[in-house]
N, C-alpha and C positions, 0 to 999 in steps of 0.2 A: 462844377470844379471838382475833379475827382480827390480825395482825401491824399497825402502825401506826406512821408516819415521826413522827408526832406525841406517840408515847408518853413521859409523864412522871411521873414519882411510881407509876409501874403495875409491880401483882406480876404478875412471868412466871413459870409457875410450869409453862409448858406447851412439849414439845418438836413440831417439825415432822416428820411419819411419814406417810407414805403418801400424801402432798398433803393432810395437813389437822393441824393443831393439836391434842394430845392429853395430857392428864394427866401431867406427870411421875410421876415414881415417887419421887422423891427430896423428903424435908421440911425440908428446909434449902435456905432463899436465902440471897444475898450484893447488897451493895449495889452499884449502880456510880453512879460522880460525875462530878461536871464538874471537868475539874480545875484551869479557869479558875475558879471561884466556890465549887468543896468541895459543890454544893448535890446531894443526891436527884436521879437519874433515874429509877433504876427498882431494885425490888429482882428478882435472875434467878434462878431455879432452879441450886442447884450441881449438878444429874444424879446420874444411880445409873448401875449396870451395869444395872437390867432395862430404862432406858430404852434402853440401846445394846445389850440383847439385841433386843429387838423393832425396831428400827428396822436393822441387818442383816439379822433375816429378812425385812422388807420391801425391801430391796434384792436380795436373793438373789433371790425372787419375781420382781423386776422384771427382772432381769438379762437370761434369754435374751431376752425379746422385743426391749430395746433393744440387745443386742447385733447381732440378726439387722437391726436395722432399716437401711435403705439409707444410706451415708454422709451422703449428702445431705441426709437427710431429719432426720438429726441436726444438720448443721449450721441449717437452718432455723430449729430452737427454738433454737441459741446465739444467732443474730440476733433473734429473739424477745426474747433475756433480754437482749443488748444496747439494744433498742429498749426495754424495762423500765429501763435504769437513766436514759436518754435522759432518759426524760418527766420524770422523777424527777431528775434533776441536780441543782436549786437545794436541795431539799431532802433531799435525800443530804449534800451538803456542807456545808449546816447543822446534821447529826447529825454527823457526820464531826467537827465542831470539837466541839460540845457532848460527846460521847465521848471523842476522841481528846486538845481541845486544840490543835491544827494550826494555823495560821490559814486562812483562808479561802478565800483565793488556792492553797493548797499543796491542800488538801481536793475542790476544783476542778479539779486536779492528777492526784488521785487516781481522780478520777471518769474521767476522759480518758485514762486508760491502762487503765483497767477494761472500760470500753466497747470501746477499739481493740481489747484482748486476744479479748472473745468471737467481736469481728468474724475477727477472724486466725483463729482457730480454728474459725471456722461454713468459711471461705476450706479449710481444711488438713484439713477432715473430706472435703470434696470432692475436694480431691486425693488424699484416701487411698483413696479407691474408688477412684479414675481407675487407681490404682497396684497394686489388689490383683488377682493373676494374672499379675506381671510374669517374664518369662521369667529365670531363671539358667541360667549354663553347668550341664551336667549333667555334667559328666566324661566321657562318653564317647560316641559318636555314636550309638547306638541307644535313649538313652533322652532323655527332657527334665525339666525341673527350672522350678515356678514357685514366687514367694516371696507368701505373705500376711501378713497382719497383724491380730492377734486380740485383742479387746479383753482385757485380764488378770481383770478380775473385778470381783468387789466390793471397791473404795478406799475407807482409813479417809484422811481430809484434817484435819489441823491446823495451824492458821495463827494467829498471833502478834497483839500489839495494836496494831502501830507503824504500818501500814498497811493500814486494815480496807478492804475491797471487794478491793485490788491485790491482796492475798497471797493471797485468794482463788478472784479470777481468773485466778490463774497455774498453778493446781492444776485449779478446778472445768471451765474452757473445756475443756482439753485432755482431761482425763479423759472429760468427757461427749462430745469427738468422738469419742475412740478406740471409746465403746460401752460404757464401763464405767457399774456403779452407785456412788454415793457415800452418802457419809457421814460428813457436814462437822459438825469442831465447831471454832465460830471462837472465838477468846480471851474467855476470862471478863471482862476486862479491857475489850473496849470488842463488845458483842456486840450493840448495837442497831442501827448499819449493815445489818448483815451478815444480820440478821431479816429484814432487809426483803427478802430475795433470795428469800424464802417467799413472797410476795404477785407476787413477777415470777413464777417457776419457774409458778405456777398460773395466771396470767392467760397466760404464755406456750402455755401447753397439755400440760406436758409429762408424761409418762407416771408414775401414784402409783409410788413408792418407788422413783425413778430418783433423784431428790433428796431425801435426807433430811436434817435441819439439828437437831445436837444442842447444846443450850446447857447450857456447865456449867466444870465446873472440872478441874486433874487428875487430882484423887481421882474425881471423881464420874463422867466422861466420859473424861477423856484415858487412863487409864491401862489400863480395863474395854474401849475400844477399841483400844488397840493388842496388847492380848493377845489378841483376840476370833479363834477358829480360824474365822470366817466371813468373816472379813477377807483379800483374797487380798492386796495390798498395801499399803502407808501407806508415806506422802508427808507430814513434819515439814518448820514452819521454826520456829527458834525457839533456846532455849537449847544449849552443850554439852552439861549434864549432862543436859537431858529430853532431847535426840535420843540420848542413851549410852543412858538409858533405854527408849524407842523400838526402837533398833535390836537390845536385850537382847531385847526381847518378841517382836520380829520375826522373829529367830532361832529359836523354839519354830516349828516348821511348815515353814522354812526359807523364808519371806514374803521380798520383797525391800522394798527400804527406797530413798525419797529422803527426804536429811537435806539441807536450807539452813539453818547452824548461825551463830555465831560468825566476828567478824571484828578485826582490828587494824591499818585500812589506811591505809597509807603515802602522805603525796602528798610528790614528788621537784621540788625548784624548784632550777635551774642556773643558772648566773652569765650565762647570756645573754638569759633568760627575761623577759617583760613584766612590770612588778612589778605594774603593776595589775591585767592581767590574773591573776598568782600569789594576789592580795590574792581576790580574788573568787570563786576556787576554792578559794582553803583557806578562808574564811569559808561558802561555798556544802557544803563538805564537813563541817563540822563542828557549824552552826547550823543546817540544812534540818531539818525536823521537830525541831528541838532537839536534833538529835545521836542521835536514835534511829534511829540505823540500822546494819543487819550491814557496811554499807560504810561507814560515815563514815570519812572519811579522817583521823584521830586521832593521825596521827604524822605529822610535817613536817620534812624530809631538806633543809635550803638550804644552798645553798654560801657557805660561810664570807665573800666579798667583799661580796654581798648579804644576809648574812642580818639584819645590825642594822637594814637599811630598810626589810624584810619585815618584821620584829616588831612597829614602828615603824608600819606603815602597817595592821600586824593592831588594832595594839590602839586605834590608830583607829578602824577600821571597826567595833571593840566597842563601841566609846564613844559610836558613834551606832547604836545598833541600839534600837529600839522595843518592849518588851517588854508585854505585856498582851492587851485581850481578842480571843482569835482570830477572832470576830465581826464586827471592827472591819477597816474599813481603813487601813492604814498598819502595822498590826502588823505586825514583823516578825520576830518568834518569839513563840511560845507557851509554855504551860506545861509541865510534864513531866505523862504520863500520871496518876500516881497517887501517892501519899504514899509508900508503897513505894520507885517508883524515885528520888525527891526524895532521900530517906536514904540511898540506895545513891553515888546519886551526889555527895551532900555525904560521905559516908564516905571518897570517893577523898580530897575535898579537905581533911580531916581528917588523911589519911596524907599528902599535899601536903606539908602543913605540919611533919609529923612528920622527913619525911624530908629537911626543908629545901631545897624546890623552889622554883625563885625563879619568880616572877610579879608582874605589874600588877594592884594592886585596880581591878576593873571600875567606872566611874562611872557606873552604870546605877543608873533608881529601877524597882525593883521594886513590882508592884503591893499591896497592903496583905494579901490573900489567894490562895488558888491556889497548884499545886505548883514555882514557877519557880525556877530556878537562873542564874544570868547567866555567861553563856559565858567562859573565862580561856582566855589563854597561859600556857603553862609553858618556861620557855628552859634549854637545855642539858640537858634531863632524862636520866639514868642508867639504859643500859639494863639495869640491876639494878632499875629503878624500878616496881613494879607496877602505877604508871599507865603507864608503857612498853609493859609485856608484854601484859595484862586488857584488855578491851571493858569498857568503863566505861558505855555507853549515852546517854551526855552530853554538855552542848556543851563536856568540857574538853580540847582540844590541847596535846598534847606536843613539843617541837623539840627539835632539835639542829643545830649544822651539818656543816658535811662539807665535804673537802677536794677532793672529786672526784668523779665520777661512780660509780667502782670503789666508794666508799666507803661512797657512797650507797646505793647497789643491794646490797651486803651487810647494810647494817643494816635496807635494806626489807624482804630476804629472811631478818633474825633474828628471825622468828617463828612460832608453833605455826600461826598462820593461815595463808591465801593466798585471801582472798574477791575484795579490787579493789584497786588503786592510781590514782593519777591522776601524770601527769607535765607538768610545762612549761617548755619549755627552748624558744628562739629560732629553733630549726632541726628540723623536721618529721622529718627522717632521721635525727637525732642522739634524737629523743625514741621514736621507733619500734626502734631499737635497743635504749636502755637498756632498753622496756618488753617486748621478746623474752628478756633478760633475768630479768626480774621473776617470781617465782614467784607470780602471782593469777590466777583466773580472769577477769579484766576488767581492764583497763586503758585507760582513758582519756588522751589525747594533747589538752594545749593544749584541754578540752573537759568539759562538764558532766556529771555522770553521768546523762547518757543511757541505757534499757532498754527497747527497742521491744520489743515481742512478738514480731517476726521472730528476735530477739536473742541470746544466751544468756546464764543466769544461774546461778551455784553458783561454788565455789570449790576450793583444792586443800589439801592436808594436812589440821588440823581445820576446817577450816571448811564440811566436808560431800560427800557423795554422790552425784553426778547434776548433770545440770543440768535448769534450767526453761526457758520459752519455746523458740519455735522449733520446728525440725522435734525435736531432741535431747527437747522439753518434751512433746511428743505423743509422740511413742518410749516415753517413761518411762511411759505406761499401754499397751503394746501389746506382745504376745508374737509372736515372726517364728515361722511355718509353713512348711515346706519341702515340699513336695509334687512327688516324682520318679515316675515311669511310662515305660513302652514310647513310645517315637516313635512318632507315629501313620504310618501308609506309606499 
């Protein structure tokens, strides 16, 4: 059954191996929905381990030859598969909503950083040739010293449901310049974008079982590959306790591991700061994709002078926010992925209320079906609060204010995380300060969360191992060779 942008109501019951479509092994599907209308998409195969036994040794197979292949010649096919999602744009980002939910405009979004990325990456496989054989000091005058760079091997890839194509191509670009083989399995959860990367990878030309694409669940897929001794690395984004998981399995063979985990981030507004512009950022941080994100900015640090005109002008912009079909224009949030996360994130607002959190009931009309939640404010919240502490995944924000900057930047830095912050204060050098500061790996000044491919991405404490993009993002599949010999005379 050949892959389809079109597909609806259709049993996938078949993994991508070797460049071509092939029987799962596993007798159990799962549905997935639209979670704008609740309706059938497709029922997927949940995977086995024998489908991720064979489709390893189809990469392993594939391994030396795209390893030895000329940088260059790798990067070619990334622009391939970038001109593959090109053609396909409009309708990428109509499965994008129908999967994801997203609205349409943000899904468009996606597409455009997925594209930029393979382009970066076709660009940084060329420079990685340019750069293998580069001279090191050798310690001592009669001998010399050059450094290479080796692809790691065969990479297991798993990526998450909140942004299907992005998370993929932050993993897949870099890996396939470095010369590695893969072995993508993208979220149960919204996995018919990301099919479609099978019908590019073969029209692109690319060599059988360079790309292989496992569709399934944790049981079925996730967990048979990250144990798998033919696995040389794996590269997780996704939950705490599945990358704990992950990095347990990882461990057996002594496998290196990138984890993009968990976040609980901070945005910091100063008493000098634009309130509109503050208003548009902590709304921008906490409603984009509906709050599904390792960065949503979910705790908001204002300095006590302005903090009542902040809440005030927050819960305003709630008031007028657009909820409904992601399809549509003018929407301006969508639904939550799946019934699942709907209950996870009414559960905070359950313990909300338990814990006696003060908030503004939203005046929003919710549409009559679909998994939506309407974004709140929480004021003064207690950081004993385990909406405080927890990634909730939702659009509900937390406040408090703060007497100072000192004050701020310790409560930003009271947590198990450190993924991103966003900061806005009035004065450029006053915000560059506090956010040297700031224990996160990304910190945004007076600015949207911006993540170009040139970029970098990961976090510090729990929130993960490594980063992505960038040179750092191609590093994370490549092993350094040192190569010393007699000075030639």
């Amino acid at each position: 059954m050949p892959a389809s942008i079109n597909a609806c109501k259709d049993i996938l019951n078949e993994q991508f191996i070797d460049n071509a479509w092939v029987p799962s092994r596993s007798q159990t599907c799962r549905p997935v929905l639209n979670p704008y209308n609740e309706s059938l998409l497709a029922e997927v195969t949940c995977g086995d381990s024998a489908d991720v036994d064979i489709a390893v040794a189809a990469a392993r197979r594939a391994l030396p030859g795209w390893r030895a292949m000329p940088e260059v010649s790798r990067g070619e096919y990334l622009v391939a598969i970038a001109a593959g999602l090109e053609t396909r744009r409009q309708a990428l980002a109509e499965l994008s909503c129908r999967n994801n939910g997203k609205p349409l405009v943000e899904a468009h979004q996606d597409l455009d950083d997925a594209i930029a990325c393979y382009r970066y990456y076709a660009k940084a496989a060329v420079a990685l040739g340019q750069r293998q054989g580069t001279v090191a000091d050798a310690g001592q005058a009669d001998l010399e010293a050059r450094h290479y760079w080796d692809a790691i091997g065969v990479v297991g890839l798993i990526t998450p449901w909140n942004f299907p194509l992005v998370s993929s191509a932050w993993k897949l670009a870099p890996a396939l310049a470095a010369g590695c083989a893969v072995v993508f399995q993208p979220s149960e959860v919204t996995p018919l974008p990301e099919r479609i990367l099978a019908e590019i990878v073969i029209e692109a030309g690319l060599p059988p079982g360079v790309f292989n694409l496992l569709l399934g669940d944790g049981e079925g897929i996730g967990a048979p590959l990250s144990r798998h001794p033919g696995i040389d690395k794996l590269s997780f984004t996704g939950s705490n306790a599945v990358g704990e998981a992950v990095m347990h399995a990882a461990a057996q063979g002594v496998r290196p591991v990138s984890l993009e985990l968990g976040g609980k981030s901070p945005i910091l507004v100063t008493e000098d700061a634009d309130l509109g512009l503050a208003r548009d950022l902590v709304m921008a941080g906490i409603c984009y994709n509906a709050g599904q994100m390792c960065s949503a900015t979910s705790r908001l640090l204002v300095h006590e002078s302005v903090a009542d005109d902040l809440y005030a002008a927050i819960d305003a912009a709630i008031s007028e926010l657009h909820l409904g079909d992601p399809m549509t224009k003018g929407t301006d949030m969508g639904p939550l992925v799946s019934a699942t996360q709907r209950e996870r994130v009414q559960g905070y607002m359950v313990l909300a209320n338990e814990e006696g959190l003060s908030s503004k009931t939203p005046t929003i009309a919710l549409p009559g079906c679909g998994f939506f939640v309407a974004p709140r404010l929480y004021r003064e919240v207690p950081t004993t609060s385990r909406l405080w502490q927890e990634e909730i995944f939702g659009p509900l924000l937390c406040a408090r204010r703060v007497a100072d900057d000192a004050e701020a930047i310790g409560l930003a830095n009271g947590s198990d995380f450190g993924l991103a912050a966003t900061v806005v204060t009035g004065d450029a050098d006053r915000a560059e300060a506090i956010a040297r500061r700031l224990e996160a790996g990304n910190v945004w000044c007076n600015s949207d969360q911006v993540a170009p491919p040139q970029g970098s991405w990961g976090g510090m404490k729990r929130s993960g191992i490594g980063r992505e993009l960038g040179d750092l993002g191609l590093g994370a599949y490549l092993e350094l060779k040192r190569i010393t010999r007699p000075l030639k005379t």
